[in-house]
C-alpha positions as CSV (number, residue, x, y, z in Angstrom):
1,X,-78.1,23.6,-0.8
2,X,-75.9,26.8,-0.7
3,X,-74.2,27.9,2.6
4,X,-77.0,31.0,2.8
5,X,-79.8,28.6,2.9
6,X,-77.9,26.0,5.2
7,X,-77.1,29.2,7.4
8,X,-81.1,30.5,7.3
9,X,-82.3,26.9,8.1
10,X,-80.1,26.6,11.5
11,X,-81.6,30.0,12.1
12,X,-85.0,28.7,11.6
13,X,-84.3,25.7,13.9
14,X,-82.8,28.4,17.1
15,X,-85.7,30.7,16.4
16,X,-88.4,27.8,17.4
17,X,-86.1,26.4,19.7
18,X,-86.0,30.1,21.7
19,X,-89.7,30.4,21.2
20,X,-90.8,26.8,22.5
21,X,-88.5,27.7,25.9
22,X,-90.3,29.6,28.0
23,X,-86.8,30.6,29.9
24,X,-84.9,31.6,26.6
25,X,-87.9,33.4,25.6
26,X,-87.8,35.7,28.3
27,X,-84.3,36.2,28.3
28,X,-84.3,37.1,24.8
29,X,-87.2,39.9,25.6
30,X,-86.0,40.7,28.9
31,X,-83.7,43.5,27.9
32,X,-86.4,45.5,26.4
33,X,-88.2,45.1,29.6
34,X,-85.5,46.3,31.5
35,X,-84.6,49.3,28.9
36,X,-88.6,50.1,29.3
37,X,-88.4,50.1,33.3
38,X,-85.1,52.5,33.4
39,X,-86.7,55.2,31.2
40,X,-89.3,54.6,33.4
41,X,-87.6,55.1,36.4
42,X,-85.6,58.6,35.1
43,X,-89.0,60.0,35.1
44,X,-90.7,59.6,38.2
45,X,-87.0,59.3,39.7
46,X,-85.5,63.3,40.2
47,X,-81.7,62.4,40.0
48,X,-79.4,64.4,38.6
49,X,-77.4,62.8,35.9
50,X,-79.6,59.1,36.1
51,X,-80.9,59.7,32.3
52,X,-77.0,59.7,31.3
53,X,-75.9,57.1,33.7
54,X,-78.5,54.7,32.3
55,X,-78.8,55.2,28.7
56,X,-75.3,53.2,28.2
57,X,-76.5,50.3,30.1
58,X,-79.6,49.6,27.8
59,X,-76.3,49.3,24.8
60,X,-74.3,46.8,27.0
61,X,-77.2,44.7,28.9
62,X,-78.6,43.6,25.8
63,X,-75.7,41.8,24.3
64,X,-75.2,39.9,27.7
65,X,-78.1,38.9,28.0
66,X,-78.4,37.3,24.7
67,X,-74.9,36.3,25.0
68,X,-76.1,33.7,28.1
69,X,-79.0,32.8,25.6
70,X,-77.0,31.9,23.2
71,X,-74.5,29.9,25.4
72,X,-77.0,28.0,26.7
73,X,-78.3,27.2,23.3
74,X,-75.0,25.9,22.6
75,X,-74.9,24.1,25.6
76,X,-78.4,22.3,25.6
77,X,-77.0,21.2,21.5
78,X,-74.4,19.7,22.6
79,X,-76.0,17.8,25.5
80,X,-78.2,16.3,23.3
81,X,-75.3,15.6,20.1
82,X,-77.0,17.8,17.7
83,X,-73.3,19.2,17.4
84,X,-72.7,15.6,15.8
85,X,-75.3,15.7,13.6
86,X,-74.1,19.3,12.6
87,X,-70.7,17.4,11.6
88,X,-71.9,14.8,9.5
89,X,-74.1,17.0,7.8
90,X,-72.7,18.4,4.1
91,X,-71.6,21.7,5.6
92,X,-68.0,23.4,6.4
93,X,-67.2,24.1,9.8
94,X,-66.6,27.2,9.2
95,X,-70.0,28.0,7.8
96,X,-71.2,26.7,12.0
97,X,-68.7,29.3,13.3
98,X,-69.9,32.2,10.7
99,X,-73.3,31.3,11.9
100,X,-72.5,31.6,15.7
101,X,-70.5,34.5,16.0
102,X,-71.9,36.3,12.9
103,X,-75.7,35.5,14.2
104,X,-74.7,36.2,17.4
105,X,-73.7,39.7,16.6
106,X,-76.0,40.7,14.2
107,X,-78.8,40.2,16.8
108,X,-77.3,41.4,19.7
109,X,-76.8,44.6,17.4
110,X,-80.4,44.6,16.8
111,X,-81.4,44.1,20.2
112,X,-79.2,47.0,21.6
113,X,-80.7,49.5,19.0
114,X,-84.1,48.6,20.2
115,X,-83.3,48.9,23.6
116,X,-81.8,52.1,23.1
117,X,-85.0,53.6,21.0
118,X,-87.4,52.7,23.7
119,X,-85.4,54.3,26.3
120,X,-85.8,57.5,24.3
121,X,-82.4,59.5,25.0
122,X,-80.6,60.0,21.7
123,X,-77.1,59.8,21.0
124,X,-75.5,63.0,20.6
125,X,-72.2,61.9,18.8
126,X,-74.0,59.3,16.3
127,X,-70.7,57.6,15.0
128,X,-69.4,57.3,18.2
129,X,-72.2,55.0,19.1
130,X,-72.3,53.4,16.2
131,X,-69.3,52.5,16.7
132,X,-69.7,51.3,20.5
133,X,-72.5,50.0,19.5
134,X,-70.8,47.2,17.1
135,X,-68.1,46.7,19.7
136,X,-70.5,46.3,22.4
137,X,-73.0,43.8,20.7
138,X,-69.1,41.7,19.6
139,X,-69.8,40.3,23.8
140,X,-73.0,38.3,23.0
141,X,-71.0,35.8,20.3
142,X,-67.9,36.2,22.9
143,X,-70.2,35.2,26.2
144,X,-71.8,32.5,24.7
145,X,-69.0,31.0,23.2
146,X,-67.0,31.0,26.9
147,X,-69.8,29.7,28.2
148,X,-69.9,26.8,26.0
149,X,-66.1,26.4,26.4
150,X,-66.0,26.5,30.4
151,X,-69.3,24.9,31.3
152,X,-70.2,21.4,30.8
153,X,-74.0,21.6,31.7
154,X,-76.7,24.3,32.1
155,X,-76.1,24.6,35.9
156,X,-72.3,25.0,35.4
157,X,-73.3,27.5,31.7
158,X,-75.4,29.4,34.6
159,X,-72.8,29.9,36.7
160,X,-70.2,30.8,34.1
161,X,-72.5,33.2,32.7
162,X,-73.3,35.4,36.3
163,X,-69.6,35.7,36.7
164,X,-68.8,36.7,32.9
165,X,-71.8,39.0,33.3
166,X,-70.5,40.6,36.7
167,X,-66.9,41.1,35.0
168,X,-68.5,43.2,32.6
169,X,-70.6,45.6,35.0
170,X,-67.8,46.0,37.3
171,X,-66.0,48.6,34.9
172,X,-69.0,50.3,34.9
173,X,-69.4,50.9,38.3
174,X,-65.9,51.7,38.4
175,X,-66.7,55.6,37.3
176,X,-68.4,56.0,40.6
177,X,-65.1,55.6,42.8
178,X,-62.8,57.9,40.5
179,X,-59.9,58.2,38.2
180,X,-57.8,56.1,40.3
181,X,-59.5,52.9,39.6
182,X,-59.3,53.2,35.6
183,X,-56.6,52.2,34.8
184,X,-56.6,48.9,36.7
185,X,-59.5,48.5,34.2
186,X,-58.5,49.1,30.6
187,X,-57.9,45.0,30.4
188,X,-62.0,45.3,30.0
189,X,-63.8,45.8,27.3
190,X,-66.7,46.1,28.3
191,X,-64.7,49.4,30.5
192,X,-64.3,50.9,26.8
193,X,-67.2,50.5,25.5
194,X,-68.9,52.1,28.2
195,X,-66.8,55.0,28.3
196,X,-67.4,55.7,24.7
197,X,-71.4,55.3,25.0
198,X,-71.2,57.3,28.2
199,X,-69.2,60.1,26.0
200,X,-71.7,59.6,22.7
201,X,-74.7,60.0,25.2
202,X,-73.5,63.5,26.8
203,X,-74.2,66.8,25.8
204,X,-71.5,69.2,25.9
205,X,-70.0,70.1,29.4
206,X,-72.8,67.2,30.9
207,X,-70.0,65.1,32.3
208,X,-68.0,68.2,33.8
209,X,-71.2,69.5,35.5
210,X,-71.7,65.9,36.6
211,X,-68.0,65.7,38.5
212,X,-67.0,63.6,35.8
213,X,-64.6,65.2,33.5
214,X,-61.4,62.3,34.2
215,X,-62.3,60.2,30.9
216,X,-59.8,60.1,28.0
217,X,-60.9,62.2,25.3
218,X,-59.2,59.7,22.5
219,X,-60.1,60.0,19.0
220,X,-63.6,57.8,18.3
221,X,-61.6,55.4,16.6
222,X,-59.4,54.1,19.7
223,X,-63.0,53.4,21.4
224,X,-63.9,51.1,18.6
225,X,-60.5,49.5,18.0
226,X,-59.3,48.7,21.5
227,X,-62.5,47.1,22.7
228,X,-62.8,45.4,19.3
229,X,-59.3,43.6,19.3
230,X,-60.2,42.5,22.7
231,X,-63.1,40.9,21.8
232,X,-61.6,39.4,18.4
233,X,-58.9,37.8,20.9
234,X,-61.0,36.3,23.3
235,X,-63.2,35.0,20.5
236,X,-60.7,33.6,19.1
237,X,-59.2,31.5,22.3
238,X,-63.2,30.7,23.3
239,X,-63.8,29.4,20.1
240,X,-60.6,27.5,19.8
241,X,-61.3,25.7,23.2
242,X,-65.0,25.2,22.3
243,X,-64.2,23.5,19.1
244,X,-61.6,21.3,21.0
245,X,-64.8,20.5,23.7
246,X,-67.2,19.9,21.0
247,X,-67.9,16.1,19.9
């Protein structure tokens, strides 16, 4: 059996493990739910700016969300030593490690562009959230992975994931309060990436009229790279101290 098919079958397995759990079910819908109920909400709500505020937060929920999916996944697998059985079976360990961080970003990428096209506000700098995009849906393979390297059961993977989950919408309300506050906030990525989607979102002089004209105007490439090499280094130390956890 090639590494493709080994790769699709462990897909196969997740895919009816998610669909038999009623709880991972919803969590893997629930972000289209909420993307749905905000556009929702900018129309009957009249506030100015909400359409903007919100559209970045359908790009950055989703990969959260199926980041704590994914953890507990990851979690449950190892509670009940199917991460043994993954060892003894004829496959590299690298080929488990392409399949959780690749998999993990592919769908969270997925996920975000379908969240964004049902809340119906397009981008109007299409590279730019492209490229947020990508860097955005690199948290679900990062979550999960911390989750499964701090947290030794569900209760402890729920708590993990709350706080990880918090740390990454505290940049965001960080553009409420002012200029002040960002740079005690450029260790986040998530901070980046929300910055960039906020800027590939607005039309032209939207953020000015809106008060909000403090964000760095960097080239698009610094808003991919910086959040991106965060990401790659925290993946990097998660999945080293999962692999040293795992059985």
């Amino acid at each position: 059996m090639s590494e493709v098919a080994r790769i699709t079958a462990l897909a196969r397995k997740d895919a009816r493990g998610v669909a038999r759990d009623s709880f991972l079910l919803w969590m893997a819908i629930y972000p289209l739910v909420l993307a749905l109920a905000m556009r929702i909400a900018v129309h009957l709500l009249d506030v100015e700016g909400l359409s903007l505020w919100l559209a970045p937060a359908t790009i950055v929920l989703a990969p959260s969300l199926l980041g704590m999916l994914f953890g507990f996944a990851l979690i449950e697998e190892r509670e009940q030593d199917t991460l043994v059985l993954l060892r003894v079976l004829p496959m590299r360990r690298g080929t488990l490690w392409t399949y959780w961080v690749g998999g993990g970003f592919a769908a969270a990428a997925v996920l975000s562009l379908l969240c964004s096209a049902l809340y119906g506000r397009a981008p109007t700098r299409p590279g730019l959230f492209l490229s947020a995009t990508a860097a955005a849906a690199l948290t679900a393979p990062l979550l999960a992975l911390l989750m499964s390297a701090f947290a030794s059961d569900k209760i402890q993977g729920l708590a993990v994931g709350k706080i990880l989950s918090a740390s990454g919408a505290v940049p965001i309300l960080a553009f409420a309060v002012g200029p002040a506050w960002q740079p005690l906030l450029w260790w986040s990525p998530w901070y980046w990436i929300y910055a960039a989607l906020l800027q590939a979102f607005a039309e032209a002089g939207e953020l000015a009229a809106l008060g909000r004209p403090f964000l760095p105007s960097y080239p698009d490439a610094v808003w991919l790279v910086v959040p991106t090499l965060f990401c790659v280094a925290l993946l990097a130390t998660a999945a080293f101290v999962a692999q040293r956890r795992a059985p």
